[in-house]
N, C-alpha and C positions, 0 to 999 in steps of 0.2 A: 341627706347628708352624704358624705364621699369620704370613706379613708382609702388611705395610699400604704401601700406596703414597699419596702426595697429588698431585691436578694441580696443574698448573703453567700460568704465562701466560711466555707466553718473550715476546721484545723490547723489550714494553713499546714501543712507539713506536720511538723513533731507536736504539734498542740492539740493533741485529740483531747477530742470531747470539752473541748476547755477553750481555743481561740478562736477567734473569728470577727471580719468585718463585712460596713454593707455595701454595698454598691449600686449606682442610681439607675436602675430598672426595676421598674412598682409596677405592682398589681394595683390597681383600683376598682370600690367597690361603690355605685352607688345606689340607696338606700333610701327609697318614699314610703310614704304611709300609704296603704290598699285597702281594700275591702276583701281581696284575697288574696292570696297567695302567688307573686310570679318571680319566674327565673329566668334571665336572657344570657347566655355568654357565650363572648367576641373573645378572638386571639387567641391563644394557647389552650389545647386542650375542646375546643368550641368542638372538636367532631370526634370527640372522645364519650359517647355514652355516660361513662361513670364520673369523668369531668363535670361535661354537660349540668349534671344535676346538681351539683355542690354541696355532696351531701356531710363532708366533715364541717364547714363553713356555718351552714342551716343547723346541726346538731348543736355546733357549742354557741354560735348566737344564740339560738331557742331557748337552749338550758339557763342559759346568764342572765337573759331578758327576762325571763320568767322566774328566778330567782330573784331579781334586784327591781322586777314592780311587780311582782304575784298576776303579771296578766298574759293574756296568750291573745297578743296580735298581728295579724299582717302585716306586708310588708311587700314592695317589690325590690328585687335586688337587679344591677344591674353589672355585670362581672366583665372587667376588661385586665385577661392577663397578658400579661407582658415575660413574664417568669417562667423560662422554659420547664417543662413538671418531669420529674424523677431524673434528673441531670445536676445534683450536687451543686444546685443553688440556691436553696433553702424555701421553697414551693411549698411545701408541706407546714413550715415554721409561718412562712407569708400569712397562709390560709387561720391558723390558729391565731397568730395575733392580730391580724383583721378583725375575725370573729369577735374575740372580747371584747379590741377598741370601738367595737361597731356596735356593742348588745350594753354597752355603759355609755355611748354618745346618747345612743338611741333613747335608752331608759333616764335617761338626765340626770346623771349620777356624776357629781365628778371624782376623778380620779387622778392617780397620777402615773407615772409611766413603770415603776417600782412595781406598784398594786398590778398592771398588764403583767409583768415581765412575771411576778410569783405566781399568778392565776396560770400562765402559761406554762409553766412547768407539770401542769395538770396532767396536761396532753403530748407533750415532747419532756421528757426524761433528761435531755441530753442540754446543757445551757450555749453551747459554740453557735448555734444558727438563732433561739430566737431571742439571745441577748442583741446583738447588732441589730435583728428586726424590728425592736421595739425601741433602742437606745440609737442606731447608727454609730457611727466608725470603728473605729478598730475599739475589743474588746476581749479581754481576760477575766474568764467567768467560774465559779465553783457554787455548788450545791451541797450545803447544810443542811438537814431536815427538809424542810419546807419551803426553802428559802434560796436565795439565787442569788451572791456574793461577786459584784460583776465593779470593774473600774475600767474607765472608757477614756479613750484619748481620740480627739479630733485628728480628723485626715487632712496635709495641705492639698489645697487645688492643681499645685503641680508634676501631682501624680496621678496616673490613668490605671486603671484594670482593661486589660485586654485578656478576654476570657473566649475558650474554644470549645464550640456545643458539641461533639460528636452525635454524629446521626445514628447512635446505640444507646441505651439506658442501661444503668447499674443501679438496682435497685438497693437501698440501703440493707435490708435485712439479707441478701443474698451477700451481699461485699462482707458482709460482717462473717459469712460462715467462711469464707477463708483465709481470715485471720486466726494466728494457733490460739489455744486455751491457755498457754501458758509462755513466758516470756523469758530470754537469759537475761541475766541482769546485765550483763554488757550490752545488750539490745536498747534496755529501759535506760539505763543509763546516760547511753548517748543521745536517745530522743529529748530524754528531762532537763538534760545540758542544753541544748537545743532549744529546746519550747522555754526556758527559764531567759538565755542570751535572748532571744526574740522579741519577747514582753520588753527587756531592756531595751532593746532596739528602735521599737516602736515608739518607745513612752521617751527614748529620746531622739528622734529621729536621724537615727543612723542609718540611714537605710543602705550605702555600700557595703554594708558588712551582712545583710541579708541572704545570700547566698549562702552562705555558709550557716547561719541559723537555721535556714529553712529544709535542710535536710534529717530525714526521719527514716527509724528501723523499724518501727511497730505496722506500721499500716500501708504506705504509696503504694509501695512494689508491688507489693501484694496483690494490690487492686487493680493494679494496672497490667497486670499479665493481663486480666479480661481481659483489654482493649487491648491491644499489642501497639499500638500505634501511637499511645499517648507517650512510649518511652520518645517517640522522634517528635513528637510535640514538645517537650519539655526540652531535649536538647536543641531544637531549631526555637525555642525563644528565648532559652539562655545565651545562644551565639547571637542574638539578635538585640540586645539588651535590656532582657528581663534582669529585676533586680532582685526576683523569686519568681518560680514557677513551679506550682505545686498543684495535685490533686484537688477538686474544691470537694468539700465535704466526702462524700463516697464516692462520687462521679458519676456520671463520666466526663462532666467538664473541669477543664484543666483555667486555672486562676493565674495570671500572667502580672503581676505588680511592675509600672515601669516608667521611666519620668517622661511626663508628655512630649518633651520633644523629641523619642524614639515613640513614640505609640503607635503611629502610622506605618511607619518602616516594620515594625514587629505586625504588625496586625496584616498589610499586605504580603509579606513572607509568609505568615501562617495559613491565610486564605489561597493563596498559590500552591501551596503544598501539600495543601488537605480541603480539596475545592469540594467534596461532600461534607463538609465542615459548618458550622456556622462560628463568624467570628464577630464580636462583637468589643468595641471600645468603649469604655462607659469611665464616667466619672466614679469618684468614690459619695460614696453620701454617709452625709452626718446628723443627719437629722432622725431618721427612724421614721416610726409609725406618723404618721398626722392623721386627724379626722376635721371635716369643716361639714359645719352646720350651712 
């Protein structure tokens, strides 16, 4: 079998822990029956040691499979990522909903994408990155109990993500220690106004008025003093006709929303100006997760 994963830009700006869509760069995994155990992986990560092994991927498969047929079998996996890892494109969410959708193909259980999407909250807390992983396009997500309260609106094709890898990592648990413990309410305020206008935005595609939705008190700034350089990123693809340009999850890559026919011009202004950079143009996707037999 083979499932496909897409990254994802979770916050978007003032939507912490709450928005997020995906974008058409997938991890794929594929998946034969063995007589023992193997592990190959290509692309991202392939000369990373603790990559290398795929050991969060093989835990929550193993667990699932073994749960939903009471048996402990082999398997060869075959890992091809595409999803740059600890750069705030939801790598870590990819890997988790692969797993599940891979340990219920595998076990021939059907399911539906709801059942992934709750199972996953198991392992990510957080619903902005693996709602879009399992659902695709753009999505406004909360968490209930046990449960993962998400409504999804389709991306049109005439708009591109041009997103910028910095050649540093922001690891999520570090970016989180310098945000304060506590918030002014003029702070929270103006983000909540913000991430409220935005869901409106999306859900009716207004997308010139996005600029101004997508600014946020609680978290950018903050994260982006690490990187000093992301503030001239975000300003050279705003003059260049981003129609948001935000932090993607914790970062360090910067999420660039912009109608295809500036995508090019944005995308080679940003590669010119930040040539230790990776930039990369990609469609939005709507699809999410897939698995094929």
């Amino acid at each position: 079998m083979l499932v496909s994963v897409p990254a994802t830009s979770a916050n978007l700006g003032p939507g912490f822990d709450t928005l997020g869509l995906a974008v058409d760069l997938r991890n794929e995994i594929i998946i034969n029956s063995s007589k023992f155990l193997s592990v190959s992986t290509h692309g991202e990560g392939a000369d990373n040691p603790k990559i290398k092994k795929n050991s969060l991927f093989l835990s929550i498969f193993n667990d699932n499979y073994r749960r939903l047929t009471k048996r402990e079998d082999n398997f060869r996996f075959e890992f091809h990522n595409r999803i740059p890892i600890s750069r705030g494109l939801g790598s870590s969410s990819a890997v988790i909903v692969a797993a599940l959708s891979a340990a219920y193909t595998m076990a021939d259980k059907k399911y539906n994408k709801r059942e992934i999407l709750n199972q996953a909250l198991r392992y990510e807390h957080h619903p902005d990155n693996i709602t879009p992983a399992v659902m695709g396009g753009f999505n406004v997500a909360c968490v209930e109990g046990d449960r993962i309260y998400s409504k999804k609106r389709r991306m049109p094709e005439y708009l591109k993500a041009v997103v910028v890898v910095p050649n540093r990592t922001i690891s999520t648990a570090r970016s989180r220690t310098v945000l304060p413990k506590m918030y002014r309410k003029e702070e929270t305020v103006y983000s909540l106004s913000r991430s409220s206008y935005m869901t409106a935005l999306f859900m009716s595609e207004s997308w010139d008025l996005l600029r101004i939705a997508s600014k946020d008190k609680l978290h950018q700034a903050r994260r982006m003093k690490m990187i000093p350089e992301l503030f001239d990123v975000q300003k050279l693809a705003l003059k260049n006709g981003a129609l948001m340009s935000t932090l993607s999850g914790s970062g360090s890559t910067f999420f660039n929303l912009v109608y295809d026919k500036d995508a090019d011009k944005m995308a080679n202004a940003l590669q010119s100006r930040f040539p230790q950079f990776r930039v990369f143009t990609l469609d939005l996707d709507n699809t999410g997760v897939i698995t094929k037999n």
